[in-house]
C-alpha positions as CSV (number, residue, x, y, z in Angstrom):
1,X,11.2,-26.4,-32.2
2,X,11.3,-23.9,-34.3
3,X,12.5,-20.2,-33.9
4,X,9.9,-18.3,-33.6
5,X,8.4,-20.6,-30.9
6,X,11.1,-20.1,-28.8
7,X,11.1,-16.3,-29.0
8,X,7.8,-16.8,-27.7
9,X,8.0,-18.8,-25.1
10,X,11.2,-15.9,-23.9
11,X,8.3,-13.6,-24.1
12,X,5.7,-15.1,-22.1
13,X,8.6,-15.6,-19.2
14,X,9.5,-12.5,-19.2
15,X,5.9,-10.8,-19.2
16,X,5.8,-12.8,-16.0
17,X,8.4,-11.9,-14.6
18,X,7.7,-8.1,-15.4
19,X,4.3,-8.3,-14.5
20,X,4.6,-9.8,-11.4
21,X,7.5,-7.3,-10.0
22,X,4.4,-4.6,-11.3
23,X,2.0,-6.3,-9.4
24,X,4.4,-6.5,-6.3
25,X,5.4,-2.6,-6.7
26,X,1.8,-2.1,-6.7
27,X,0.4,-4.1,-3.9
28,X,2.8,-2.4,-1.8
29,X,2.1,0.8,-2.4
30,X,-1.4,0.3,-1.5
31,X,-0.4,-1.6,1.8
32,X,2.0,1.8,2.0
33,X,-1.4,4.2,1.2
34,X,-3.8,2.2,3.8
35,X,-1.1,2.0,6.2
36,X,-1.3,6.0,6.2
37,X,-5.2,6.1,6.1
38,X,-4.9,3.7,9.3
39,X,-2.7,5.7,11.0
40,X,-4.0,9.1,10.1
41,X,-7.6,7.9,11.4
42,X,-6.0,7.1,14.5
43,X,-4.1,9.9,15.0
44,X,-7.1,12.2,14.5
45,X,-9.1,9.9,17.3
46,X,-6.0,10.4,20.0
47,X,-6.4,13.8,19.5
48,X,-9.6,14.5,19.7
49,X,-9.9,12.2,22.6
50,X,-6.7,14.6,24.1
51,X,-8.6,17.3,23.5
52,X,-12.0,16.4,24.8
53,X,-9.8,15.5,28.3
54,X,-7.6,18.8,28.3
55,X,-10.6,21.1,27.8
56,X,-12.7,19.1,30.7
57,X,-9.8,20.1,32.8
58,X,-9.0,23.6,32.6
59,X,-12.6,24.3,33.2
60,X,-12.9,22.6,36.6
């Protein structure tokens, strides 16, 4: 085998390996981003829901 093959076959490996701790860093910060979408559309639903219920009772 010669030497330059080798080097190239290093190269490969290691674009692997850096590509797929990219794709890992990445994946997770989308689960990170949609897990703040989720929770901000929920949070927005309790309180309008809140409100809605407060308002009906100080008006009886």
């Amino acid at each position: 085998m010669r030497k330059s093959t080798l080097w190239t076959i290093v190269g490969v490996v290691v674009a692997v390996i850096i590509a797929w701790a990219i794709v890992n860093v990445l994946f997770s910060l989308i689960a990170f981003a949609f897990r703040v979408l989720a929770v901000a559309v929920v949070a927005l639903i309790v309180f309008l829901v809140l409100r809605a219920v407060f308002a009906r009772r100080e008006v009886d």
